[in-house]
Structure formats: C-alpha cells, structure tokens
N, C-alpha and C positions, 0 to 999 in steps of 0.2 A: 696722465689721465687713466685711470682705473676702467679697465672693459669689466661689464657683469658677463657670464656665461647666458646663451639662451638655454629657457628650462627645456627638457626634454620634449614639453605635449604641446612644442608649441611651434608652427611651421612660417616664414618670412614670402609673404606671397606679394604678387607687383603691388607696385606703389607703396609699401611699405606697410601694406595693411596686415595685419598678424592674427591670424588664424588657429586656434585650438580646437582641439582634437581629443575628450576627452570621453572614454570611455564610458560607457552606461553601467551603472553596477552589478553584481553577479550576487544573487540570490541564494543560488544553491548549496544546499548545505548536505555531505550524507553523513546517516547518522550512527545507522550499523547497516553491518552486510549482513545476507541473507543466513551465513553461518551463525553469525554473532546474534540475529535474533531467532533461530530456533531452540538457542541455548535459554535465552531471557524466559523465550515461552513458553517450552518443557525444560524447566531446570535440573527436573528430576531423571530424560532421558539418558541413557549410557552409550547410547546405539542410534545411527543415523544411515536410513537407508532414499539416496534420493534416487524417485525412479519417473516415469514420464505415462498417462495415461490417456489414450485417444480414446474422443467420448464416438462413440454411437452413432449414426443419422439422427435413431429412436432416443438416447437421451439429450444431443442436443434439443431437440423440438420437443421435450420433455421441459426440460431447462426452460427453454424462449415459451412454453405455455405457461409457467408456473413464473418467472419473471416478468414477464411479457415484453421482451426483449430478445432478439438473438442471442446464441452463448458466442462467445467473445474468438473462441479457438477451438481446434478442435482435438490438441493436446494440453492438457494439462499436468506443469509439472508440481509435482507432492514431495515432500519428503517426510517420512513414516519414522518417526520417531517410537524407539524400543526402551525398555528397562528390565534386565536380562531374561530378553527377547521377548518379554510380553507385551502387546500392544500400548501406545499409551496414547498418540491421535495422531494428528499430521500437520505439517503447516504449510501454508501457502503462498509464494510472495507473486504481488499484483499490481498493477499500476491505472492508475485514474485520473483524469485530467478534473486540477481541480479550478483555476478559471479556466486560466494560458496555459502552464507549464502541467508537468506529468507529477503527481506522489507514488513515489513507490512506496508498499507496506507491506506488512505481511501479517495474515490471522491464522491462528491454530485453532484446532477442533481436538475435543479431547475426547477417549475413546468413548465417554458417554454421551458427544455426541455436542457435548457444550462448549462455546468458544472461549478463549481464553482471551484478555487484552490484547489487543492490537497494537502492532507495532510500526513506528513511520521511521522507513529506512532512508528515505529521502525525498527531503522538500526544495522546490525549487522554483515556488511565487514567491513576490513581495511581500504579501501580504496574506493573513489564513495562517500560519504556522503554528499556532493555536493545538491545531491539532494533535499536536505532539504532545499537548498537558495531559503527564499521566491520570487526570479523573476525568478529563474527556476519554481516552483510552482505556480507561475500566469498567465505562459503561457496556461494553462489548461484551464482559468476562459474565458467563454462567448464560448469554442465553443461547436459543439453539436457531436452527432451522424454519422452527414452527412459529418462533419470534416475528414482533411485523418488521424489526427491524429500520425503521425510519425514523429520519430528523424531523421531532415536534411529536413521536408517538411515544415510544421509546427509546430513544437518541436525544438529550438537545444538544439544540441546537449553539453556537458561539457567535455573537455580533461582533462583525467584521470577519468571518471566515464562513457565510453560511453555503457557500459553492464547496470548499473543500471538507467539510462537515455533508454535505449531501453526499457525494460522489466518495469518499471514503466508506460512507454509510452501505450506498449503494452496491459498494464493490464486494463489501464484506458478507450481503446479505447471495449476492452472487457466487462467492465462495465457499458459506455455508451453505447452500441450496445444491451447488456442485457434491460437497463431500460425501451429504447424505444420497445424494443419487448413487453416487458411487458404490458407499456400505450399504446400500438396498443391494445394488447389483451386484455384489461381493467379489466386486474390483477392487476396494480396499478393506482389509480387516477392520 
C-alpha cells in the first residue's frame, strides 16, 4: 500500500478532522528605495546632501493654518540635491495611509519651486496600486505650492484606487506646502 506524504499546510487534529492553515496573501511590493528615486527625480543631480530640519512652533501653525491640519512632525528629513554645487530642489520621502496599509513616496521640488513626478517607493494594499501608473504620477510634475492640488481639481482621480489617489494627493500637497515654508524661511536654498 502506497502512503501519500501529508502536504505541509496541513495539521491532523482529533477525530480525524484535517485542518488548514493557510496564509493570507502579502501585498507588499517595494519599488525603489529612497536613493534610487532621488536619482529618477533629479537625474541631472551630481551631489546629494541628506540633512534633517526641525520646523518652528511658528511654522508648524503656519503649516496646520494653511493645510488645515496639524503638520505631521516636527523634523523633517530633505535631501538637497546639487549639480556642481548649485541648487537644483529637494526631495522628500513620506508616507500615507492609503485605505489599511501605509504608501511610502517620495516628491521633489525643483529649485523653481515646481514638483516634479512623484514617485511610489512602496505599495502595500490590495488594491489602489494604480498609483504607480506613470501618467497618474506626472500629473504632479510642474505644479507648485500655489496649486489646489486635489483629486477631481487638479489631480484625477482612478476608479477603484480613489483613497490612495486622495491621501497620496494630500500628502504631496503637504510637502509642497512644507518646502516653500522652508525657502521663505531660508532654511532651505
């Protein structure tokens, strides 16, 4: 008589009754790392200086007046991208929850002030991953601060991703909103 092996995901409990155990699937994909998209973003950079800036009491409540939100932290880390040694913007990596799980991204600002595409460093819903299509992330490129910046204004919106379509939107308009505080305040070049 030929025995078959038991499969691995599968456990022999009383009475004979046979129980699986079978994991729920994993989502998560990352796509670049933080270095990998400052490169994508300023391709023309030479020069990478990452440094860490703590905001103010005055421009947090600056920030949360002009968001109308709290600002999220009260360091924020930049890294100031050069091309022999002249300013060229900065980029930022951030994360936002886009139903359940976190996106991490990153957007740069260039030194006049305009974003450049946004980039999703990692996605980790089921569902929404949309986001990552490069002409939904081009929409982002050229506008600034003064932009409304929102999905259905400026932004559209993607059916079946429009949580992680908002909250990427939102997070970006957050980090342009931070830069230019910054280069008002000539914390950053």
């Amino acid at each position: 008589m030929r025995r078959w092996p038991t499969p691995r995901w599968t456990l022999l409990a009383p009475a004979g009754l046979v129980v699986a155990s079978i994991p729920a699937p994993a989502f998560a994909v990352q796509y670049l790392t933080p270095e990998q998209a400052q490169v994508v973003i300023f391709p023309e950079a030479d020069a990478w200086e990452a440094r860490t800036v703590t905001l103010s009491p005055e421009e947090r409540a600056a920030l949360a007046a002009r968001l109308g939100a709290p600002a999220r932290a009260d360091g924020v880390a930049v890294r100031v991208a050069r091309r022999g040694g002249a300013f060229v913007g900065v980029v930022l990596v951030d994360e936002v929850i886009g139903k359940f799980e976190r996106i991490t991204y990153a957007a740069g600002v260039g030194a006049d002030g305009a974003l450049r595409p946004v980039e999703i460093l990692a996605y980790r819903e089921s569902h929404g991953q949309e986001v990552r299509l490069p002409a939904w992330r081009r929409q982002f490129a050229g506008k600034t601060a003064a932009s409304p910046l929102r999905v259905g204004e400026d932004i559209a919106n993607i059916s079946g991703a429009t949580l992680s379509c908002t909250h990427v939107t939102e997070g970006v308009r957050r980090l342009a909103a931070t830069v230019e505080l910054l280069r008002r305040g000539g914390r950053l070049p």
